[in-house]
C-alpha positions as CSV (number, residue, x, y, z in Angstrom):
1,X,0.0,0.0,0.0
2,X,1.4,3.6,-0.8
3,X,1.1,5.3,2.5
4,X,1.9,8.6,0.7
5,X,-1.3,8.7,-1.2
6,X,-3.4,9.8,1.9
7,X,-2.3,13.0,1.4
8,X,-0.8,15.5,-1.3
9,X,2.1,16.9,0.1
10,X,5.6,15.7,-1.2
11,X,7.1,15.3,1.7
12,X,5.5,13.3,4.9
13,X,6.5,11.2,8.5
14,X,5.3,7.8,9.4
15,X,4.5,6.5,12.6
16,X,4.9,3.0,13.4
17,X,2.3,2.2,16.2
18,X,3.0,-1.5,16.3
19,X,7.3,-0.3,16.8
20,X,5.7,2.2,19.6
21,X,3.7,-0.2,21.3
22,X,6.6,-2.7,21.1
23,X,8.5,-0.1,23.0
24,X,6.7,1.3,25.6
25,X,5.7,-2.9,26.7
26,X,9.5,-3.7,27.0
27,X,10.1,-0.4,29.0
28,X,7.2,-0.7,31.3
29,X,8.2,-4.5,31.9
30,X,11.5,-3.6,32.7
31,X,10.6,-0.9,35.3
32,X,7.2,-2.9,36.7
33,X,6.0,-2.6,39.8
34,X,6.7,0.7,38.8
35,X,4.0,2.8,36.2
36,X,5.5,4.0,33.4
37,X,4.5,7.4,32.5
38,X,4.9,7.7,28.9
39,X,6.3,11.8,27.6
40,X,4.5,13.1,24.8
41,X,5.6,16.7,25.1
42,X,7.0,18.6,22.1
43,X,4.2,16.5,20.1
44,X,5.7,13.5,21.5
45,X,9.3,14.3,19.9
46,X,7.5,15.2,16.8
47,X,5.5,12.2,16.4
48,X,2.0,13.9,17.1
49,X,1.2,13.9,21.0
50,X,-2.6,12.3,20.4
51,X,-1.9,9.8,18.4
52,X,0.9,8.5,20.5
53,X,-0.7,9.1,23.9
54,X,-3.8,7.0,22.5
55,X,-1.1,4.2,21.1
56,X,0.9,5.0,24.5
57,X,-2.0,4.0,27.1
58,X,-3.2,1.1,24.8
59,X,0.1,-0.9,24.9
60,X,0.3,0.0,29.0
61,X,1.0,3.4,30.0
62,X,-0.5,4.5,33.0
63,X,-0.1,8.2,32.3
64,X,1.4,10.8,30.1
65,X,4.0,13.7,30.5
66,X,4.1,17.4,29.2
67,X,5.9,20.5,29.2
68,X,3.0,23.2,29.7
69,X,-1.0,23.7,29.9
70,X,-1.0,23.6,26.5
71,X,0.1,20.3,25.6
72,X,-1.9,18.5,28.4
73,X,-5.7,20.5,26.9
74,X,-4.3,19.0,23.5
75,X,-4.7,15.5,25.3
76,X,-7.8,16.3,26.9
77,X,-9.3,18.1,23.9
78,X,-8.4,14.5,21.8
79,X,-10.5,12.4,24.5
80,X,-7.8,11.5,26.3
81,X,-8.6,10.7,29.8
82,X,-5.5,9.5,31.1
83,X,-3.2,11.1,34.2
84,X,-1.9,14.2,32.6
85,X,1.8,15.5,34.8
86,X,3.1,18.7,33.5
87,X,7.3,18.8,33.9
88,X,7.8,22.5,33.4
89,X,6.6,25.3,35.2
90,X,3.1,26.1,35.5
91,X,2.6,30.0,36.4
92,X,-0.6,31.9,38.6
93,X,-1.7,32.8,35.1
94,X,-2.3,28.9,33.8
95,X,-4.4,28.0,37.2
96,X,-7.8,28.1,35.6
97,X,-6.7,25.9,32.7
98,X,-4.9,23.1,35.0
99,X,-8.2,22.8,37.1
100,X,-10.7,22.6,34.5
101,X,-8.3,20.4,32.3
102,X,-8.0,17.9,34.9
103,X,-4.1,17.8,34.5
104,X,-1.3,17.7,37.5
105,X,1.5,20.4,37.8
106,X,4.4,20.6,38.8
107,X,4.4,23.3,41.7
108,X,7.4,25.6,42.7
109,X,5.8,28.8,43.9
110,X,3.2,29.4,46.6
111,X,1.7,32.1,44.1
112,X,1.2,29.2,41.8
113,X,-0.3,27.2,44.6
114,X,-2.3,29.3,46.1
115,X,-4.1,30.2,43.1
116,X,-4.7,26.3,41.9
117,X,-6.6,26.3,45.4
118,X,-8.5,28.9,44.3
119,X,-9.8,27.4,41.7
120,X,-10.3,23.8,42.9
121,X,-12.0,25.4,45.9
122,X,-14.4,27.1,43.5
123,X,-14.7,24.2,41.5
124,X,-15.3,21.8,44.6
125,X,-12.7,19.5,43.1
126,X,-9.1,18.2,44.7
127,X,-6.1,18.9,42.6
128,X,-3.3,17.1,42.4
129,X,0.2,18.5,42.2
130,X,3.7,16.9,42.0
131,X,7.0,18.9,44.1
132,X,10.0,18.7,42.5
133,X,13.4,18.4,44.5
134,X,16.7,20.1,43.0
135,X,19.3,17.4,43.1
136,X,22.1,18.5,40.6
137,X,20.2,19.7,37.4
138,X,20.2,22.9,39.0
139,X,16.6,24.1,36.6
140,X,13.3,24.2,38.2
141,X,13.4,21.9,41.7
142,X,13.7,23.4,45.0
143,X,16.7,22.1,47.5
144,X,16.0,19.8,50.4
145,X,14.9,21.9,52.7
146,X,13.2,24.5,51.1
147,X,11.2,21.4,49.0
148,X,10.3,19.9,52.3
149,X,8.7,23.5,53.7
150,X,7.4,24.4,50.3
151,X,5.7,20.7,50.3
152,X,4.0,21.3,54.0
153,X,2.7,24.5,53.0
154,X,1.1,23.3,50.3
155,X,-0.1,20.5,51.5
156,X,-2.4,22.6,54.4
157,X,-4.1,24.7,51.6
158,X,-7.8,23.6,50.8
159,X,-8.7,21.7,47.8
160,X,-5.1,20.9,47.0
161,X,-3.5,17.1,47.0
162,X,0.3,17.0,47.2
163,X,0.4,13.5,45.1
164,X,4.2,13.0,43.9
165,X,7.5,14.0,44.3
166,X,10.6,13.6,41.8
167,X,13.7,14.7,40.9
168,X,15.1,15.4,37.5
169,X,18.7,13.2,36.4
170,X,21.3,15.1,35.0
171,X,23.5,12.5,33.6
172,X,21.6,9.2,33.9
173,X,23.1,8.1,30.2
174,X,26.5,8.7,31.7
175,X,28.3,4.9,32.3
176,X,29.6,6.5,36.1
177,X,26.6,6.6,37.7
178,X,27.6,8.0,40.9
179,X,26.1,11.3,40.4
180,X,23.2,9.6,39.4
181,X,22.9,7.7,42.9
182,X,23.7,10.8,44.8
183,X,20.7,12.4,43.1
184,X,18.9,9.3,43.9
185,X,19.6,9.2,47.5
186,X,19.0,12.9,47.7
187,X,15.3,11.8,46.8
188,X,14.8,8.9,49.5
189,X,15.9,11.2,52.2
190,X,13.3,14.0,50.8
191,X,10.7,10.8,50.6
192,X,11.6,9.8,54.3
193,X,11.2,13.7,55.3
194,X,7.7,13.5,53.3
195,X,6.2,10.3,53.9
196,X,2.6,11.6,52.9
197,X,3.7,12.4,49.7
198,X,2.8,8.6,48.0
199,X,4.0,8.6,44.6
200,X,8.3,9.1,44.1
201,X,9.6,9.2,40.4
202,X,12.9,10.0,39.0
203,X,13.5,7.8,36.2
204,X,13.7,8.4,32.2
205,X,14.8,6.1,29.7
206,X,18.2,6.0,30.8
207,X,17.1,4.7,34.4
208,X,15.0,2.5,33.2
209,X,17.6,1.0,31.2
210,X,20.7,1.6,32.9
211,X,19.5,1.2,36.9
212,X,15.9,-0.1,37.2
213,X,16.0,-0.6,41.0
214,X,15.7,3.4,41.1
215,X,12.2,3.4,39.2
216,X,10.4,3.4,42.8
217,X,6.5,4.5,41.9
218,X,6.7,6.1,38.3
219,X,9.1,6.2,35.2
220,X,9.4,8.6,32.8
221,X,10.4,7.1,29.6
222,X,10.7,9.4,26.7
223,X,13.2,8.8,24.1
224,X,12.9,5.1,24.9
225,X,9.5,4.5,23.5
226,X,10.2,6.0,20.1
227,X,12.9,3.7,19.8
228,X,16.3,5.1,20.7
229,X,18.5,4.2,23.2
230,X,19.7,7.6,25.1
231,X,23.8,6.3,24.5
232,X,26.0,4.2,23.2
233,X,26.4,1.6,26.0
234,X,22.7,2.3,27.6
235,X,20.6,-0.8,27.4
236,X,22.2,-2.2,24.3
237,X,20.6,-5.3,24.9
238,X,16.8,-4.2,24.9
239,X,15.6,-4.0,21.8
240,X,13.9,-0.6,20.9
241,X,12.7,-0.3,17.4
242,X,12.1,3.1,15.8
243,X,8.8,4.7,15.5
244,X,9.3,7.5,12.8
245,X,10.4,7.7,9.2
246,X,10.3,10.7,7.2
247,X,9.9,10.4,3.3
248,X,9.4,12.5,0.4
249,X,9.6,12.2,-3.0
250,X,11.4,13.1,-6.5
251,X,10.0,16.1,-8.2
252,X,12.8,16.4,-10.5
253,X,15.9,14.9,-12.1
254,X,18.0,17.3,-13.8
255,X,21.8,16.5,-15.9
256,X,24.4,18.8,-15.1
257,X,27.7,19.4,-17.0
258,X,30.9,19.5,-15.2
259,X,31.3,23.1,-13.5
260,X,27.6,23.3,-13.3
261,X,27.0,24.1,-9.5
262,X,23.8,23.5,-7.3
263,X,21.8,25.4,-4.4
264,X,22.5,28.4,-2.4
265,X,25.8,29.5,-2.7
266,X,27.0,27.9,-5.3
267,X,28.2,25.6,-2.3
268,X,28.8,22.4,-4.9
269,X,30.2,21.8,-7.6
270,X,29.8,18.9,-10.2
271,X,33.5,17.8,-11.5
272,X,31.9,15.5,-13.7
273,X,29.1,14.9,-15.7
274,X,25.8,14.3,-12.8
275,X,22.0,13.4,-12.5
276,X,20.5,15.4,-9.7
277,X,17.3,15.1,-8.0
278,X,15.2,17.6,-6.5
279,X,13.5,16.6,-3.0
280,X,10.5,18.4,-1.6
281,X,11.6,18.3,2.3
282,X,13.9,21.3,3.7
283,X,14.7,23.0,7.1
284,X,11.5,24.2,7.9
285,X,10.3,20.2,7.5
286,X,13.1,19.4,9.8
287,X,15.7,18.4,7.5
288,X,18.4,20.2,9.1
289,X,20.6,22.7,7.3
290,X,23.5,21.4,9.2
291,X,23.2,18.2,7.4
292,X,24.0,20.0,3.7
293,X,26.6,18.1,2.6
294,X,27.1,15.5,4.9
295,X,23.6,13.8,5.2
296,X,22.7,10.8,2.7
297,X,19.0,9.9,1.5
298,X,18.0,6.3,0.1
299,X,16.6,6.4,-3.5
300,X,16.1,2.5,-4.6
301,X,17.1,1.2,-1.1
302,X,20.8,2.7,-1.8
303,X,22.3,6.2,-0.5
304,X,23.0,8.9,-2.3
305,X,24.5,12.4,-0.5
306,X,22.6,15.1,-0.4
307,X,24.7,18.2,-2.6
308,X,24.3,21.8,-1.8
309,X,23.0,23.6,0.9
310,X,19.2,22.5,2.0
311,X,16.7,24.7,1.5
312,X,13.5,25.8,3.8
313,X,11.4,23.6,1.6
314,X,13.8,21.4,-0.7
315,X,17.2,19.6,-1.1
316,X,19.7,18.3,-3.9
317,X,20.7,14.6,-4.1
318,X,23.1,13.5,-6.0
319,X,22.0,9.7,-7.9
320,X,24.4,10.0,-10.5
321,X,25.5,6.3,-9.4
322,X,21.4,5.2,-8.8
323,X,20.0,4.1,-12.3
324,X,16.6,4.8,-14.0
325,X,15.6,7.3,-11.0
326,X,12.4,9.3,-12.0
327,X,10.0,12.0,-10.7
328,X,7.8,10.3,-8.3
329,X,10.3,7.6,-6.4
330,X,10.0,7.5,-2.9
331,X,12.9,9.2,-0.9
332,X,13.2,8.1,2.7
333,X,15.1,11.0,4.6
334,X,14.9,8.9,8.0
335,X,14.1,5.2,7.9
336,X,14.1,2.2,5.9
337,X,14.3,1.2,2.2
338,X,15.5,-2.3,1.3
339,X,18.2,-3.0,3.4
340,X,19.6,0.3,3.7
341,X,18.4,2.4,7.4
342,X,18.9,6.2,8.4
343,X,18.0,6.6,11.9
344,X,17.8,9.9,13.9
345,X,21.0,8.8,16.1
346,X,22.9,8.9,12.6
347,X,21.4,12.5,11.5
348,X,22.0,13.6,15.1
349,X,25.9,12.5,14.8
350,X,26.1,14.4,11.3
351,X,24.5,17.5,13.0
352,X,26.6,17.6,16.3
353,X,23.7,17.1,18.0
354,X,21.1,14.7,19.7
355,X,18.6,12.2,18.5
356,X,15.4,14.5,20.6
357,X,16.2,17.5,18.4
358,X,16.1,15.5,15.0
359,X,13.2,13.9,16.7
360,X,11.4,17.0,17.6
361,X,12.7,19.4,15.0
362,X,10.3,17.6,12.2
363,X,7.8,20.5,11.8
364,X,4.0,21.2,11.8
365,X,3.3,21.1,8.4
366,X,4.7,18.0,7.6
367,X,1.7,15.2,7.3
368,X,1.8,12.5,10.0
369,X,0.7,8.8,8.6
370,X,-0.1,6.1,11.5
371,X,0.4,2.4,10.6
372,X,-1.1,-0.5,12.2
373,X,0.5,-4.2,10.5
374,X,1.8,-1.7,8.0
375,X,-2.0,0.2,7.0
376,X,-2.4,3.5,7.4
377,X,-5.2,3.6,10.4
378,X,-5.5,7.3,11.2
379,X,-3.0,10.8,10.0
380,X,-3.0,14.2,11.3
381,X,-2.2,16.9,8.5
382,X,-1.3,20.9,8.9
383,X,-5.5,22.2,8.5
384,X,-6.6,18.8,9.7
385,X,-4.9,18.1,13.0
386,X,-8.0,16.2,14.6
387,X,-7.9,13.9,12.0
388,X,-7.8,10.8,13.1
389,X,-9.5,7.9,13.4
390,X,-7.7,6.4,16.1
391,X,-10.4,5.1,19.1
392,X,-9.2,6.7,22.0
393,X,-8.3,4.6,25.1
394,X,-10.2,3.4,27.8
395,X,-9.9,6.3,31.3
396,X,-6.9,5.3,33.1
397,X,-7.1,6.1,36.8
């Protein structure tokens, strides 16, 4: 079946909800008795945030993770039902929203506090709210004994639930974990200082993988369950398949003499005598401009380099080598053709950067396709981003 046809935009990201599902049942078995909370913020690392919650919570999530108001009414506004925790801040301002959304955030300022009891009061509802400790990441916590004060205050306001307390790692990828289990221990004494507070979390991915005995109540797995180890070295024995391909297409093959040069500053040059094609996906898709030049696409399940400098909405390859190519093939910019496979982890290395960025960097406009035993069962597009025809899961409480 030709995923692509769904839509008519040249360029366009697939989602793999069986590789997902795979994923997020090896993680949460690995970290059980533990819940695993599954992080779908930044659209779940550019993988669309509903979809995946929905897929998420099906294959055994018990909740979902966010960044901000915003991303948790998404959820709520798809039908999803599920424990919502927001990780960043949460100001005065966003009160009214976390109430009537039904989501839990994190707390760090009595002003924040005191106006979520407000609203709950008014409401006649209990809101839950998680306390972060600062144990090393130095961001958005609050130290021991600050936290501990902070927690006890809270705590006696009306209509407020303090429900969980975490910590953030800083270096849980790292092979020396001894910063790690200082931040780790740092959280068992703020537990045995709170003893109320019933739900403790502090591990991602690279817990999960790397030290499960720390998972105590709650994991939070993010980069794990769209199929990327967090290092070299981290869990290289737990098989985590990728989620996400991104694909376009040909939409021109041009012959250029030697001399002729291609893209933006003139920034290659052919030395001999070379078949070009032109690709619809750019930097505003996510196709990084770092990656001009060094990057490779598969055309006919073999690489060819991409030539010049991307563009906001197009690239150069290079298939002087690739016989019989035509306007039309299918280009996969990240994923599998044959037996070739680009993976994020290999952009990422090209780009001097990370996996989450390539991840998260694929844009709005670019089509999401979902695929069940390799069918398309649901896609989001830029003007239709409630399309889908995903059933959403059952409440979990």
């Amino acid at each position: 079946m030709d995923a692509a046809r769904w839509h008519g935009r040249p360029v366009w990201a697939e989602i793999d909800l069986d590789a997902l599902a795979h994923n997020v049942r090896t993680l949460a078995a690995l970290a059980a008795p533990a819940r695993l909370y599954a992080v779908v913020k930044a659209n779940a690392y550019g993988h669309g945030a509903a979809a995946v919650a929905s897929a998420a919570l099906e294959a055994g999530a018990a909740g979902l993770c966010v960044v901000c108001a915003d991303e948790g009414e998404e959820l709520r506004r798809a039908g999803v039902d599920a424990p919502v925790l927001i990780l960043g801040v949460s100001p005065a301002s966003e009160a009214e929203t976390i109430v009537g959304q039904r989501l839990t955030p994190t707390l760090c300022s009595m002003q924040a506090a005191l106006a979520l009891s407000r609203f709950a009061t008014q409401r006649g509802v209990t809101q839950k709210v998680h306390v972060e400790l600062e144990s090393g990441l130095n961001r958005s916590g609050l130290p021991l004994d600050e936290l501990v004060a902070f927690a006890e205050s809270v705590r006696a306001l009306p209509g407020i639930e303090v429900e969980g307390l975490y910590t953030h790692f800083a270096a849980a990828e790292e092979g020396d974990q001894t910063f790690t289990r200082r931040q780790y221990e740092l959280l068992l004494e703020a537990s045995r200082r709170l003893p109320w507070i019933p739900l403790r979390h502090c591990s991602p991915t690279a817990g999960v993988l790397a030290s499960p005995e720390m998972a105590l109540d709650i994991v939070r797995a993010g980069i794990g369950i769209y199929g990327y180890h967090p290092a070299p070295g981290c869990g290289d024995g737990t098989e985590l398949r990728p989620a996400l391909a991104l694909k376009s297409r040909v939409a021109r093959v041009i012959d250029l003499a030697p001399g002729d040069t291609v893209g933006y500053g003139r920034a290659w040059e052919a030395r001999a005598p070379s078949t070009i094609a032109l690709v619809m996906c750019g930097y505003a898709d996510g196709l990084r401009r770092a990656l001009s030049g060094r990057a490779q696409v598969l055309v006919h399940g073999r690489r060819a380099p991409i030539v010049g400098r991307i563009a906001m909405d197009m690239c150069m390859v290079d298939v002087t080598s690739i016989a019989g190519v035509a306007p039309d093939d299918e280009v996969v910019i990240m994923g599998r053709q044959g037996d070739e496979a680009i993976d994020a982890d290999e952009l990422a290395a090209l780009a001097d950067t990370i996996s989450w960025e390539i991840l998260a960097g694929i844009s709005a406009r670019v089509p999401r396709l979902y695929l069940r035993d390799g069918e398309v069962v649901a896609r989001t597009t830029l003007n239709e981003r409630g399309a889908q025809t995903l059933a959403a899961p059952a409440p979990v409480r």
